[in-house]
Structure formats: structure tokens, C-alpha cells
ROLUM-29139 format. One record per atom (N, C-alpha, C): z, y, x. Coordinates in steps of 0.02 Angstrom, whole numbers, plus 50000, padded with zeros to 5 digits. Atoms other than C-alpha are relative to their C-alpha. Layout:
residues N
ZYX
...
//
This chain:
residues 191
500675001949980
529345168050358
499545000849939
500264999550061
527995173050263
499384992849990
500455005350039
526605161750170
499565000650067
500275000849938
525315166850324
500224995150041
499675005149926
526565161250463
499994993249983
499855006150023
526715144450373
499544996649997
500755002950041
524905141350320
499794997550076
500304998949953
524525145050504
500484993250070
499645006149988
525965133250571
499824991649980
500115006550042
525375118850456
499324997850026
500665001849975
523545119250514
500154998350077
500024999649923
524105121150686
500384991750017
499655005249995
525125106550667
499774994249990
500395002150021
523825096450586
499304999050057
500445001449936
522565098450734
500324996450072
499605004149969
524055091950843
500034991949999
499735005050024
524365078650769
499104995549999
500695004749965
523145063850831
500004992349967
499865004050046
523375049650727
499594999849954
500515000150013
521955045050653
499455002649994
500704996149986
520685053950736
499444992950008
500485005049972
519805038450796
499674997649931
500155002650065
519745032150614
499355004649968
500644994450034
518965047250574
499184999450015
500555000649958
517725048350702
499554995549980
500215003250016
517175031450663
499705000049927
500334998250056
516825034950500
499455004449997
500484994049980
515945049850542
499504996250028
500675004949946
514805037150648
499664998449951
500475003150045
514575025750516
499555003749937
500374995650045
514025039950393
499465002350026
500844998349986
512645047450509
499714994550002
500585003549990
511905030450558
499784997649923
500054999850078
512025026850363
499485003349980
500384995650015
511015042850343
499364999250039
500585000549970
509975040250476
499564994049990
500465005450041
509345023550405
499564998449946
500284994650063
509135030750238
499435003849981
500504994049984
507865044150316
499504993850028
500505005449949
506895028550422
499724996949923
500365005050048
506675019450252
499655003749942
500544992750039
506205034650150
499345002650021
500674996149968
504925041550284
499474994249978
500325006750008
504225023350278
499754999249927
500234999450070
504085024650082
499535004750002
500524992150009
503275040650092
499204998250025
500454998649960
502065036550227
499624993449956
500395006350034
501505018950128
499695001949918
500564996350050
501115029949976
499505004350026
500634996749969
500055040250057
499314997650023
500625004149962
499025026650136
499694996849940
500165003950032
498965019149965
499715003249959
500494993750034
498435036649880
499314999150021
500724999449974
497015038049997
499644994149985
500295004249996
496505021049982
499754997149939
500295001050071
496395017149811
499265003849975
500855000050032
494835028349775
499674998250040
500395000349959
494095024849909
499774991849980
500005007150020
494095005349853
499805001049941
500074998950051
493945010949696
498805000249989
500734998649968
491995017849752
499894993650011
500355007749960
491595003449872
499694993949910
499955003650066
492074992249685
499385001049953
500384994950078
490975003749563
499044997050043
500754999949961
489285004649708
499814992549999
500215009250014
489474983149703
499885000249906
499835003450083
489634981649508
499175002949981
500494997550017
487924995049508
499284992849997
500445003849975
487054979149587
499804991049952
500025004350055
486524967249431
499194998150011
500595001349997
485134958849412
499554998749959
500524992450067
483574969549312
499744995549970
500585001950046
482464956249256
500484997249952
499505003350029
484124944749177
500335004049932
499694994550038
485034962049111
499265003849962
500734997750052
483144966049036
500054995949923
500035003650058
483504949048931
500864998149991
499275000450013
485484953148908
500414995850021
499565005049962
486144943749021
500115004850078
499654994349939
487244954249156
500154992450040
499725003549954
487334941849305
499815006550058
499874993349947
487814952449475
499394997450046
500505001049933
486764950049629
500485001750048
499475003149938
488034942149745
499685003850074
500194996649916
487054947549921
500185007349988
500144992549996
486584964049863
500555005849983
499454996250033
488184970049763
500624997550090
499335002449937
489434961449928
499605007250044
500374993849942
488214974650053
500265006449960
500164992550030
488224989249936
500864999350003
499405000449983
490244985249949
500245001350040
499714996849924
490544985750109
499595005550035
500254994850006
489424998350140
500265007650001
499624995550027
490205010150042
501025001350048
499205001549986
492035003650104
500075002850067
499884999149913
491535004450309
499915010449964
500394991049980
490625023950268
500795002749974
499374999550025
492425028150147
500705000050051
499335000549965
493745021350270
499855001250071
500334998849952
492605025850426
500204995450055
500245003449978
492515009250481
499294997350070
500455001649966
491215001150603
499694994149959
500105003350049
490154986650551
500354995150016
499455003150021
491494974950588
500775000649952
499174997250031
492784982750487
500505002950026
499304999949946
493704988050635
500075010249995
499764991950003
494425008350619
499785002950056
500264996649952
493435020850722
500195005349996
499704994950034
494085038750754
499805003349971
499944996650068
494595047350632
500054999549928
499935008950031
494855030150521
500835003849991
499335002150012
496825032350444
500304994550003
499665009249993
496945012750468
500024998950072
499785001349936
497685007650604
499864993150025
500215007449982
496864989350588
499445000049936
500655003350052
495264980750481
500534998849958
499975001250078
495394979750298
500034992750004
500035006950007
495654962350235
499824998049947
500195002950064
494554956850092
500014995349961
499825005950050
495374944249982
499494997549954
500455001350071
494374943549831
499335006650003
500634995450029
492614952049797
499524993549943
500125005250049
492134942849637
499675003149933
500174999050050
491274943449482
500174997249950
499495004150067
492344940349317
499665000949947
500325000250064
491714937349151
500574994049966
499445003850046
492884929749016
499585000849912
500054997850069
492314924448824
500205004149945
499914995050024
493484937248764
500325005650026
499674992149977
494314953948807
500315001449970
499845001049933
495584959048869
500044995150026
499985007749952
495544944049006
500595003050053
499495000349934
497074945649132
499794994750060
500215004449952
496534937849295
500715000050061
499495004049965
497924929349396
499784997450075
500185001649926
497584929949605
500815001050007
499535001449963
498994924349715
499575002850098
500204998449955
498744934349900
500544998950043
499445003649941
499614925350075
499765006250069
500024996549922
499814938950204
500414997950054
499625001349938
500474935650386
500074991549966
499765009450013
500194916350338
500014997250066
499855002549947
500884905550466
500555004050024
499274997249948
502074917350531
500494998749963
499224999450041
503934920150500
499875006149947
500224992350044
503344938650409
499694997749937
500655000350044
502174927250281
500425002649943
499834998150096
502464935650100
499424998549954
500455001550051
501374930449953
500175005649959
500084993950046
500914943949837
499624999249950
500175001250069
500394942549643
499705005849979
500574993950045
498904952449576
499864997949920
500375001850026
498624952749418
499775008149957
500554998150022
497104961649346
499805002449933
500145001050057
496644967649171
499275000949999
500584999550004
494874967049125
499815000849916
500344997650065
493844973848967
499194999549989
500745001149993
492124967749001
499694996250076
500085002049939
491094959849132
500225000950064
499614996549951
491794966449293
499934997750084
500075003349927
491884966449477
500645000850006
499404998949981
493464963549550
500154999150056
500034996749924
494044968749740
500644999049983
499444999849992
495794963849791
500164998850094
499854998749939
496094971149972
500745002150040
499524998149963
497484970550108
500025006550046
499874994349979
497784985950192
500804998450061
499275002249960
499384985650352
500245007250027
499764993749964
500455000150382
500614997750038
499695001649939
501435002250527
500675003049977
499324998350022
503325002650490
500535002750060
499604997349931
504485016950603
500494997249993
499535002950003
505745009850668
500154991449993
499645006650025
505704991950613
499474996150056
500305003749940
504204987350754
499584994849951
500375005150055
503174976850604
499475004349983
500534998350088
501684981950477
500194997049948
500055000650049
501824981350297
499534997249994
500494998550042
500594973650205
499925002149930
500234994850071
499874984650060
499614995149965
500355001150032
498894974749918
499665004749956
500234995250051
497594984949812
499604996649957
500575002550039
496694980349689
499355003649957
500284996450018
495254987949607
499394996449932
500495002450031
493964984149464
499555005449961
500634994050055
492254991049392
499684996949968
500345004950053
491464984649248
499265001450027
500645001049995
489854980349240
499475004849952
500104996750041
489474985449084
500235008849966
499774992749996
489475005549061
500125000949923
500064999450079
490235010348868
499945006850021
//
């Protein structure tokens, strides 16, 4: 008998033979759904940077167009205080026209949010020296079983406006939203 006939005997004998096929199989299961879970929590990464790419300048803007809004006669005699009404409008403003909003905040088409923005903080910081680290604590889904608290913190180098917004992406597969925290700041003062 040559090496062929033998090779060809041994395989043949080997597909016969049934004895831990099931084992196999099962394994084989647990490896695709393995994989296929893998791919659900990856796409899900992917798709929550993306929302968080776009969103950052866009917050970024809204931030900068409030911080423009100081008030002239004060900053004539060196004193930068903001103008709370006028800098919050020129904010959202900017934020609804940016994320193509309505004037409730609510996503109109052609809007990438799939729900209203959630404006935590729109604030004006000032600290006796610089850098100042500013320390916000943010409670999303409060009250529910989902609530997570989320820790911003901030560096600052001068007067500043500071914007710390929720954002909710929709997670495949898991039947929830994420929430996204962003944060954003524009000084006041231009060096």
C-alpha cells in the first residue's frame, strides 16, 4: 500500500468517525456568536465616535459665539463680565442652526441626533489664578435603573465660557442610548 492509499484511508476514516462532532459544532457556535458580539460592540464604538467627531466643533462654535458676548462698557474699564441673556441666545443659536435643531432643541430633518441636546452647564468661569481645573459631576438617565454619573473636568487658562452637553446615541442591538458627555470651552479673553 502506498503512502496515497493510506493518507486517503485515514481521512476517510476520520470523517466516519462521529465522536465528537457535536462538541465541535458547539464550539463552532460559540465562536461565531463570540464574533458576532464583538462586531455589535465595535460597530457601536465606531458609530459613538462619529457622533462625537461631529459634535464637538459644532459645540465647540455654539461655546466661542457665547464667550463673543461681554459686556463693552465694563471690558472698556477692564473688567470682562459676560452678558448672561445675550451670550446663553448667541449659544443656542448657534447650537439649534449647527445641529439643525428647531427652537426647542428637538432634531429636524437632516439633524444626526436622534433626540434634544441636553445642556448641563453653560457658565461663566473666572478663577484668581491659571490654570483653574473646574470639577462638574453630570447625572444622566437619573431616576432610572440606566442612571450613570459622569465626571467632567475642565482646564481653563483665562476667563472662559464653559458648555458641558449630553448628547444620546442609539445602541444596535442592546435596545438602550448611550449617553455621550462633551465638553467645550472658549475664553473670553483673546491672546
Amino acid at each position: 500500500m502506498n503512502w496515497l492509499t493510506a493518507l486517503r484511508r485515514r481521512n476517510h476514516d476520520l470523517f466516519r468517525e462521529q465522536r465528537g462532532g457535536v462538541h465541535i459544532l458547539l464550539f463552532s457556535l460559540l465562536a461565531i456568536l463570540a464574533m458576532i458580539w464583538m462586531w455589535v460592540v465595535v460597530v457601536n464604538w465606531m458609530l459613538q465616535t462619529v457622533v462625537t467627531d461631529k459634535t464637538k466643533p459644532l459645540l465647540d462654535h455654539a461655546t466661542h459665539a457665547a464667550s463673543l458676548d461681554i459686556d463693552p462698557v465694563l471690558a472698556a474699564k477692564g473688567s470682562l463680565v459676560w452678558n448672561t441673556v445675550a451670550g446663553t441666545n448667541s449659544f443656542y443659536k448657534y447650537l439649534r442652526l449647527n445641529m439643525r435643531l428647531d427652537s426647542t432643541n428637538t432634531p429636524v430633518n437632516g439633524s444626526y441626533l436622534s433626540q434634544a441636546p441636553v445642556v448641563h452647564y453653560l457658565e461663566f468661569v473666572t478663577n484668581p489664578s491659571y490654570p483653574f481645573i473646574i470639577h462638574r459631576s453630570i447625572v444622566a438617565n437619573g431616576g432610572t435603573s440606566m442612571q450613570v454619573t459622569r465626571n467632567v473636568d475642565v482646564t481653563i487658562y483665562g476667563p472662559s465660557i464653559v458648555a458641558i452637553v449630553e448628547i444620546r446615541q442609539n445602541l444596535i442591538g442592546f435596545g438602550r442610548q448611550e449617553p455621550i458627555v462633551i465638553s467645550s470651552v472658549a475664553s473670553v479673553r483673546f491672546r
